[in-house]
N, C-alpha and C positions, 0 to 999 in steps of 0.2 A: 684816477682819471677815468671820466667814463665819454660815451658819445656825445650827448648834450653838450658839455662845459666844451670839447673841442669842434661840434658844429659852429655853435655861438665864436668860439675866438677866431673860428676858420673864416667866418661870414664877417665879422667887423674888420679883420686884414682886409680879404678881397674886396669891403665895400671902402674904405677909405683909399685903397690901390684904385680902384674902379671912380670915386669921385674924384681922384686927383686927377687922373689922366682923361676926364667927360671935362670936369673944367678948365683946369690950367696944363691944358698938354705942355704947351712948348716948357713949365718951370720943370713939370715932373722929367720929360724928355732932358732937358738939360742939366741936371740931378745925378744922369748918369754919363755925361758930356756925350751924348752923344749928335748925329746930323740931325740940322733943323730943316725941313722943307715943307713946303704947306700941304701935301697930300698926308705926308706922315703926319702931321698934325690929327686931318681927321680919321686916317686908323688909330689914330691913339683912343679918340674922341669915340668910335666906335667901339673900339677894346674896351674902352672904360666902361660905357654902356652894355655891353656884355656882362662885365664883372661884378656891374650892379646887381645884374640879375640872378649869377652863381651865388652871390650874397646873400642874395633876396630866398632864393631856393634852398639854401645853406642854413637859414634864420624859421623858415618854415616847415624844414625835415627835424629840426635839433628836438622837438618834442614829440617826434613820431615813437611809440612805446612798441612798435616790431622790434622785435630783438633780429629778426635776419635784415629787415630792412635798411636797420642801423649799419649793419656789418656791412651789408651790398655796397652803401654809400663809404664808408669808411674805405673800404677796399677802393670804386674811382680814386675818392679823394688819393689814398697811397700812389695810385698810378699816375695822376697827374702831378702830385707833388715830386716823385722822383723826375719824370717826363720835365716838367719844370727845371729842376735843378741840373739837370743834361743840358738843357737848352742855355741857361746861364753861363754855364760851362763855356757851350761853344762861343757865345755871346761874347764873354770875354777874353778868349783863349784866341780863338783861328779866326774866327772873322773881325773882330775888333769894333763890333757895334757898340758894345757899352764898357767905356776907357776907364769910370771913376763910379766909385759906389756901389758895386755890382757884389760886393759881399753881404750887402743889406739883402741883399736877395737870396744869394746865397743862404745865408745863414735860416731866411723865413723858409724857403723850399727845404734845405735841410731838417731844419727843428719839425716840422709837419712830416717828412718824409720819417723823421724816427721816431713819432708820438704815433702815428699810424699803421706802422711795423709794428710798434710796440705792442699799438691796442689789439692789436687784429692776432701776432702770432706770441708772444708773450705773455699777455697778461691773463689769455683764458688758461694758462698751460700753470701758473700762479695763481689763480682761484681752483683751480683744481686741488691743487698740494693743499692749500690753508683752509680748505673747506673741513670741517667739521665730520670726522666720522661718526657713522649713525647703528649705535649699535640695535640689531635687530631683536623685535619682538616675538621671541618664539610662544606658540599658543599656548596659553594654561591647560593642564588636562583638564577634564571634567571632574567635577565637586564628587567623590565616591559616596556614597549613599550607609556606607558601611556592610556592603553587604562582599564577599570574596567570587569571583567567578571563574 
């Protein structure tokens, strides 16, 4: 798994989460039964338009060839996705905003919350081990002339 392949999947979630909720708030809102009222409509309508954008940013970072830059972004990403998946939590637990479906959510902020953990502290700790040891070139002496000194 490297950064690229989960930019790109990161950026096609948030943009079709982001175009569901820009055009059809109240289906996506109701998806997760929750209250319909016309203000929440257009925070939806504005969230989703945000999301387009983390998409949009997400689809244009996935080919940046900085190897820290990768990680920096990787690292957000982990924090939002955990932060995310807290919020689901309360979402469905103590306040009771979202009654039905809220494991779809779940499960998207989870699987990202452990592909990012992975990538970030795992998997360099695993190219380490499997790398190739290099055994060293000690110097040739010099070609003797045949003479004794």
């Amino acid at each position: 798994m490297n950064y690229r392949l989960m930019f790109t999947i990161n950026a096609v979630a948030v943009a079709l989460f982001g175009a569901g909720f820009l055009i059809l708030p109240d289906f996506v809102i109701g998806q997760f039964a929750g209250e319909k009222y016309v203000i929440l409509n257009f925070v939806a309508r504005f969230f989703g338009a945000a999301m387009l954008l983390a998409a949009w940013f997400l689809w244009m970072l996935r080919d940046m060839a900085n190897a820290k830059l990768q990680k920096t972004i990787a690292t957000v990403l982990l924090g939002y996705s955990v932060v995310g998946f807290a919020a689901i939590i309360m979402g469905m637990t103590s306040i009771g905003v979202i009654r039905t479906n809220g494991w779809v959510l779940l499960v998207i902020y989870g699987l990202f919350s452990l592909v990012y953990g992975y990538m970030l502290f795992l998997q360099p700790k695993e190219q380490k081990r499997s790398a190739p040891v290099r055994k060293s070139k000690e110097p040739t002496p010099p070609a003797s002339n045949g003479q004794i000194s």
